[in-house]
C-alpha angles and dihedrals in degrees: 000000000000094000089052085051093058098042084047094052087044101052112025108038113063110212095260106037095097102035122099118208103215119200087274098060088245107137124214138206113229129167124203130229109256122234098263093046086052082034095062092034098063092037076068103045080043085057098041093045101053088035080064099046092054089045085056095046103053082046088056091044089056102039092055101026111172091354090075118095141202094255092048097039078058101039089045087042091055093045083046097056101041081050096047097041102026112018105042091036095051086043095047093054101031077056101040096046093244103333140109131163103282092035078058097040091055086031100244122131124196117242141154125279087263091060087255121137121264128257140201108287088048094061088043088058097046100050092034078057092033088065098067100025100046096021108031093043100025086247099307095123085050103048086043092059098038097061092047089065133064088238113047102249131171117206096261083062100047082051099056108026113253139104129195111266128207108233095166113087131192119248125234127217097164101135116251104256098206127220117298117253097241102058095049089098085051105042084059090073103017120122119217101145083123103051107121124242093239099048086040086058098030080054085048097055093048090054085057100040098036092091092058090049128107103247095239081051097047096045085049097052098043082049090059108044092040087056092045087044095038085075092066108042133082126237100007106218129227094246128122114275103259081045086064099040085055092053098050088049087053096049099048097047100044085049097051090050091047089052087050097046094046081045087060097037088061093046097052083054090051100048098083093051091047101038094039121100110241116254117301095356112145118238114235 
């Protein structure tokens, strides 16, 4: 199975399909909910709308009682069913920021294609949708769309602009393996500023998973992602591939918590000039 993960992240994900460029030119990495996470989620918002419109409607029955004709029952049924699956549904995301109770229950939240969060007219344009294509064909037309985009999109969300987005991630406890003795010589000089984010994570899930590999398969795989990393780092040293590996996943992490920790660092120097009153300024 873990095998099967890395082929997979080396084959079927190109560097850039899952990064938003936000207005300041920072990338970042998203990651979309897949179609049976959005799948399982709306079967529960299914569930809890038309739990509340049955709710309404025996309220209704035994408010009224005999006094309730057929005209009415129909009139009060129709009004029932545009509040339980539009209106609810548009208010409780427009007011959650994305978010309803099976979005939180399989950790997605709904945003713009930007990554912003939604408004009001985009709520409005997914349950409107939502209405044909989860209701009228019991989420065919849904499913159906959602498997044809990268995304996972469903037409409302073609229509307005936004996609699910998966916010839970996993935590890893896999132990921190530190730099081999024999390339400490060579980390101090080494250049892989332009190792990408996804080798570089593709690199860090075979490190975790090497242990549980077949040998031919973990030779294989080493070989692999040594020759793919081996473009974008400078010099290249004479080590066995997973060695290698094991050095460029040091580096690179001892270097990115060196540049945090000189970031914050900066900052902390900066916080009594940006948080100070100027000279002689009362504080109110």
């Amino acid at each position: 199975m873990a095998e099967h993960g890395i082929v997979a992240g080396h084959g079927e994900y190109s560097r850039n399909e899952f990064e938003l460029v936000t207005g300041e030119a920072v990338a970042l990495d998203v990651r979309p909910a897949s179609v049976i996470l959005r799948a399982a989620g709306t079967i529960i918002d299914w569930l809890v709308y038309l739990l509340l419109f049955v709710v309404m409607a025996f309220v209704v029955i035994w408010l009224m009682g005999d006094s309730l004709d057929e005209a009415l029952a129909r009139a009060l049924g129709v009004s029932g069913l545009v509040f339980s699956i539009l209106i609810v549904p548009m208010t409780v995301e427009t007011l959650s920021g994305g978010r309803s109770l099976g979005k939180l229950a399989i950790g997605a939240r709904i945003v713009r294609d930007d990554g912003g969060a939604i408004q009001l007219r985009h709520a409005f344009i997914r349950a409107l949708v939502g209405v044909m294509e989860l209701y009228f064909t019991f989420g065919g037309l849904a499913a159906m769309t959602a498997l044809l985009n990268g995304r996972s999109k469903r037409l409302g969300d073609l229509l307005a602009g936004t996609y699910s987005q998966h916010e839970r991630v996993p935590t890893d406890n896999a132990p921190l393996r530190g730099l081999p003795l024999e390339l400490e010589a060579w980390a101090q000089t080494v250049d892989i500023v332009r190792l990408p984010d996804q080798l570089s994570r593709r690199i860090g899930q075979f490190l975790r998973h090497a242990s549980r590999l077949t040998p031919v398969s973990r030779v294989r795989l080493a070989a692999g992602l040594a020759d793919e990393a081996s473009a974008f780092v400078s010099p290249l040293p004479a080590v066995p591939a997973e060695v290698f590996l094991l050095g460029v996943a040091a580096v690179r992490r001892d270097r990115e918590y060196a540049a945090l920790m000189l970031e914050r660092t900066r900052l902390e120097r900066l916080h009594p000039v940006l948080d100070n009153l100027p000279h002689g300024f009362p504080n109110r």
